[in-house]
Each structure stands twice: as C-alpha cells, then as structure tokens.
N, C-alpha and C positions, 0 to 999 in steps of 0.2 A: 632715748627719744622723748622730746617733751611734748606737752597733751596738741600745741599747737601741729607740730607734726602730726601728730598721733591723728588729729581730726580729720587735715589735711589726705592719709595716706586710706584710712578707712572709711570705705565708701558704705557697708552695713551702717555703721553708728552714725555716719549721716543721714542715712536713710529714715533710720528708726529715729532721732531727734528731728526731720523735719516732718515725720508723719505723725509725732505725737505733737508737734504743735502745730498742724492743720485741722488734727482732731480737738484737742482742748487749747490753743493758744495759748499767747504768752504767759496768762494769771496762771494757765494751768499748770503750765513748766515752772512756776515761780512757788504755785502753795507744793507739788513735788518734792522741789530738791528743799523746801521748807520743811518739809513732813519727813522726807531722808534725813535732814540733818535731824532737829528732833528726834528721831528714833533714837540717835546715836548719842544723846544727851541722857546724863544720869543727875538723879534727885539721890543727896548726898543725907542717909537718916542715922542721925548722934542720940545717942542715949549715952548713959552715963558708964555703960557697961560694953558697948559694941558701936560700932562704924558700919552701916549697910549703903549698899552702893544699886539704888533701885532705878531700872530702865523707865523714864518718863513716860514712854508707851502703856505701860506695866500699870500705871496707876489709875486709879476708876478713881476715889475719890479720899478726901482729906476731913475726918469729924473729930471734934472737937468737945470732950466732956473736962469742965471747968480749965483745968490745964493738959489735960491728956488728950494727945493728939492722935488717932487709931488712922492707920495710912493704908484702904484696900488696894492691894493689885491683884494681878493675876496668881501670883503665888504664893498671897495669902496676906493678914492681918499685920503690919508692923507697929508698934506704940513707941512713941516719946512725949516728952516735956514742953510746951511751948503754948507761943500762939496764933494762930489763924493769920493773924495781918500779917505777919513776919513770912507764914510758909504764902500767902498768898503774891510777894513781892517778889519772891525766886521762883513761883511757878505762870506768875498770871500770861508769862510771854510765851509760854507751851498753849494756849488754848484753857486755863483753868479758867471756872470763873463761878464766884461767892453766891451760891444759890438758896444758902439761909446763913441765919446770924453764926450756927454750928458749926455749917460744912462747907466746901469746895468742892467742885467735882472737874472734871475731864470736858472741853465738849465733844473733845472724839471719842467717848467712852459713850455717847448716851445714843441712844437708840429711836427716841421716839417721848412726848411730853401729852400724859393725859392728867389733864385737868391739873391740879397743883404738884401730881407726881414726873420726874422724872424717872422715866425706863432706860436702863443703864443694860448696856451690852452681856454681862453676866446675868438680866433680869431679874436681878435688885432694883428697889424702886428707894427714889429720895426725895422725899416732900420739899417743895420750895416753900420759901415767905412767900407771903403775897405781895408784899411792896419789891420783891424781887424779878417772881416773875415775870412782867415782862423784859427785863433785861437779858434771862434767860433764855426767854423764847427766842426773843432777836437776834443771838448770838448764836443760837442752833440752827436758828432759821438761815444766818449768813454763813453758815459752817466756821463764825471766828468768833475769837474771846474781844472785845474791845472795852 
C-alpha cells in the first residue's frame, strides 16, 4: 500500500493532520516535519583517532580555543581540530547561529537571553559579542537561524 492509499483509507491520520493544521497551520506543519527531519540529521565529529556520529538535536553549542573545537551535547564534551567558519557552514541550516567570535550555539538549545548572556536549556550560560547580539536576539526571537 502506498502513503497516497495509506492517507486515502485512514480516516485517524486525517483527522489528526487536519486538526493540527487548524491549530498551528500550514508554517506550523512545515517548521514540524522541519524539526522531525533535523532530528534525524547527524553532525559527523573526525579527530585524528575516532569517527563520532552526534544527533544535531544533541548539541547545545560549538567553542573554539585557538584551533580546538570543544562540541557540548547532551552526552557530554567532544574535542577536535578545526575551525568555526567551516563547522558553521555544515551547521548554520540546523538553527546554529555565531553568537561570539569563539562560539556557536543551537537556537533550539537556548532558553531565555539576559542581558549579554545566553541561558541554554542545560543552564549553562554563553556570553555573546555585543556587535552580535542583536542578531542573536532576532533569531530567538523568530525561533530561526537566518
């Protein structure tokens, strides 16, 4: 059976697909199945010694000490070689987005922005630039990375 049947024959999954776009419309059904796929997207981290294969979701934020890249998620601290502009070019279409000259962060990871700190969902806090923050803000504010 294919999905156009499938849709077709089940009357539940219609039900539930047109009540969650009467509740959040079409933007809503579109940043969803945006945030599903993302989920399912992995950030690929090479060192010189190991291959890790980290869930996008998983990462709070990306800092940068001279070439050492420290990469927090949820299951802890990863390190490699690199630099910022590079990991920002494979991440910025997840929502990341360059909150000092340092670091990267998530903006589904952040929580809440007091004064030049961001408050990040593990309640870690991450100092922005100031020629940054407002682009910070704006992007939390919209719930997107642009």
């Amino acid at each position: 059976m294919d999905w156009n049947d499938e849709w077709k024959n089940d009357k539940d999954l219609k039900d539930r697909i047109l009540f969650f776009l009467q509740q959040y419309g079409k933007e809503g059904l579109e940043r969803a199945l945006e945030a599903y796929a993302d989920d399912r997207k992995a950030y690929i981290c090479k060192t010189r010694t190991a291959v890790f294969r980290i869930p996008i979701d998983d990462i709070f934020y990306l800092k940068i000490n001279r070439h050492l890249i420290s990469i927090c998620t949820t299951a802890g601290i990863y390190e490699k070689y690199g630099s910022l502009t590079d990991e920002m070019k494979q991440l910025s279409s997840y929502h990341f987005i360059r909150c000092s000259q340092s670091c990267i962060v998530s903006l589904r990871k952040i929580t809440g922005i007091q004064g030049s700190d961001i408050i990040l969902a593990n309640q870690e806090r991450i100092r922005m630039s100031r020629a940054l923050t407002p682009k910070v803000v704006a992007a939390f504010i919209m719930g997107r990375c642009g």
